[in-house]
C-alpha positions in Angstrom: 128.3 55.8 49.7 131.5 56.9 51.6 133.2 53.7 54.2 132.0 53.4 57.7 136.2 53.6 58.0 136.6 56.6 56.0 134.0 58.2 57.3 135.6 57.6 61.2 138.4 58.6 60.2 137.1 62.1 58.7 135.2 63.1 61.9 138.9 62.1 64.1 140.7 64.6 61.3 137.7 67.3 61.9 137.1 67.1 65.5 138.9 69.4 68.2 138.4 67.1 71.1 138.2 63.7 71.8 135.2 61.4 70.5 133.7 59.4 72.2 132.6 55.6 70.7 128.8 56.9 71.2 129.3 59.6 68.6 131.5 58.2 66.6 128.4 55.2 66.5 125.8 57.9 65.4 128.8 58.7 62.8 129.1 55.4 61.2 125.3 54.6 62.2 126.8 51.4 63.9 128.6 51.1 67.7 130.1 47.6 66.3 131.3 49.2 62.7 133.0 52.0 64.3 134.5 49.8 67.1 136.1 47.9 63.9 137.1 50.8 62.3 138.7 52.5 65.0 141.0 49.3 65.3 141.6 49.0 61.3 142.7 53.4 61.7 145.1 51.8 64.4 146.3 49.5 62.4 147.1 51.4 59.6 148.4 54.5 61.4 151.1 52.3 63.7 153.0 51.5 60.2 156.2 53.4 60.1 155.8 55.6 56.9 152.7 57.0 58.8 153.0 60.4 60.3 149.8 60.2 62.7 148.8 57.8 65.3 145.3 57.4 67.4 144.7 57.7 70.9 142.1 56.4 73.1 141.5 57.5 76.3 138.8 57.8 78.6 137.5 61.0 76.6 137.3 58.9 73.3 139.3 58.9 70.2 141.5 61.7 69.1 144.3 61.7 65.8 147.8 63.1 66.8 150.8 63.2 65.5 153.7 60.9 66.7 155.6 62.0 69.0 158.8 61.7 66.6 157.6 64.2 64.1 156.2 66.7 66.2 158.7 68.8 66.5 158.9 69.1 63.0 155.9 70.7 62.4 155.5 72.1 65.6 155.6 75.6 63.9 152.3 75.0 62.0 150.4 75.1 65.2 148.5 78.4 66.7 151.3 78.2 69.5 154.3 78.5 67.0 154.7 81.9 68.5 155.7 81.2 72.6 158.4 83.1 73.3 161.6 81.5 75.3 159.9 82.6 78.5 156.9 81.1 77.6 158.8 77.7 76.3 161.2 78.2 79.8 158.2 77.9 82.3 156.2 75.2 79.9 159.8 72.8 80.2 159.1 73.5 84.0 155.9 72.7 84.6 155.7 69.3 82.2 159.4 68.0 83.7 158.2 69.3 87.5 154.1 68.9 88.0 153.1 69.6 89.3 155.1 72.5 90.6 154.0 76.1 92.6 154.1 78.8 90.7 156.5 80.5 93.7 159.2 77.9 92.5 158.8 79.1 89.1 159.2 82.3 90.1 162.3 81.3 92.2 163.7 80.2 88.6 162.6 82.8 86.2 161.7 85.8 88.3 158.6 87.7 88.5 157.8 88.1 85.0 157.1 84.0 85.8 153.6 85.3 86.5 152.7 86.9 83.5 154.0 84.0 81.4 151.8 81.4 83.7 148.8 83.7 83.1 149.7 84.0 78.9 150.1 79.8 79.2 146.8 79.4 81.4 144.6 81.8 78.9 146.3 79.2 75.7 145.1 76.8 77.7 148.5 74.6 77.9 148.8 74.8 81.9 145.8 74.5 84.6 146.3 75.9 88.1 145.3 74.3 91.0 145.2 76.4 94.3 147.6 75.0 96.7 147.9 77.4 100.2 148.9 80.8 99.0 150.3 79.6 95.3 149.1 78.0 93.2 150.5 74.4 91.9 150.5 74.0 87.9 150.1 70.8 85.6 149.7 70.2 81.9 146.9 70.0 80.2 145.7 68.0 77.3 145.8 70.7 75.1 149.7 70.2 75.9 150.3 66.6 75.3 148.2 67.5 72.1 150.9 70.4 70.9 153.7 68.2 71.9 152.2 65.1 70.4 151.7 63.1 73.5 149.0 60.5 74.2 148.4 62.2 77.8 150.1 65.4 79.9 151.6 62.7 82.2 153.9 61.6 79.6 155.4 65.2 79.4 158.5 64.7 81.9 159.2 61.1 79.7 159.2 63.1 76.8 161.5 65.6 77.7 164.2 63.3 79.7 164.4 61.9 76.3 165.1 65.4 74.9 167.8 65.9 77.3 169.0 62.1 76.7 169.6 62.9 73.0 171.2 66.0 73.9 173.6 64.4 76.5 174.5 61.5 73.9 175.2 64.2 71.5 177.3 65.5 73.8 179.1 62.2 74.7 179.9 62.1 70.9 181.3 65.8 70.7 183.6 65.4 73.6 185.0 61.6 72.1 185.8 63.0 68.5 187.4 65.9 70.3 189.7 63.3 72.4 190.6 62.0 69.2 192.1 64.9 67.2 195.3 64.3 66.5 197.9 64.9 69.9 200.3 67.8 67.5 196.6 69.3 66.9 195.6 69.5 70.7 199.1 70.4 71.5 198.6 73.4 69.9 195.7 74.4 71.3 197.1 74.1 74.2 200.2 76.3 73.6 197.8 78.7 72.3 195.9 79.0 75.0 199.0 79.2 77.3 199.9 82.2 75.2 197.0 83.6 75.7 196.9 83.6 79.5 200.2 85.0 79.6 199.1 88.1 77.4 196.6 89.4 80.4 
């Protein structure tokens, strides 16, 4: 006979959407046994070497994958194929919600619309109707392709992005300030060459 634990944890791996602790009970046959194995799954999933966590919400219980490795494995999803445009108004709407779609537009032009229909029909973005636009959040469906425990989390996630990117950055522009001075020098008088050859 298979674990009450195992057993949880199989119906989390299966399951689409979030389950709740009543049907996870009629899993396990027990509302007390799958209380206590949800919280052993926690356990075990927090350590470091694991590439999964679980998240409760008010929907239930759901397996993801931290946030960390996500963009590892991003590809193996059904949404590997977004295009830049796609990508372009999805950074918008999770750093900006909610935002109108005329601002979007104001950004990326009118093609903006077709790509908020594409990312509406994926289910990544909902539209609510806000005067004569329309104003767009994230969905769940999104925090679940980016690995986030909820869509409100998006903007964190992507200041951190941009964080990395900037310290990255920091890094280039220090080992560049240390290059030997004959080395920059050079550069220089190259590029002083070059300006004088137009």
């Amino acid at each position: 006979m298979p674990s009450k634990k195992a057993l949880i944890e199989s119906a989390l791996f299966m399951a689409n959407e979030p389950l709740s602790l009543k049907e996870l009970a009629q899993i396990a046959g027990d509302e007390k046994e799958a209380k206590a194995a949800i919280e052993e799954i926690k356990k075990e999933l927090a350590k470091e070497e694991r590439g999964l966590v679980l998240i409760e919400s008010r929907e239930g219980c759901q397996l993801r994958v931290k946030p960390e490795y996500a963009p590892q494995v991003r590809h193996l999803t059904p949404y590997h194929d977004l295009s830049r445009g796609l990508l372009r108004v999805l950074a918008l709407v999770a750093y900006k919600q909610p935002i109108t779609q005329s601002e979007i537009v104001k950004v990326i032009g009118n093609r903006a619309y077709d790509y908020v229909k594409n990312l509406e029909g994926r289910g990544l973005i909902r539209a609510v109707k806000q005067g004569r636009t329309k104003a767009l959040i994230a969905t769940k469906e999104f925090a679940s392709y980016f690995g986030l425990e909820k869509p409100e989390d998006a903007k964190k996630f992507f200041e951190k992005i941009n964080g990395d990117t900037s310290a990255k950055k920091g890094k280039a522009g220090s080992a560049e300030k240390s290059k030997p001075q004959d080395e920059m020098n050079s550069n220089e008088e190259e590029t002083g060459n070059e300006e004088e050859s137009y």
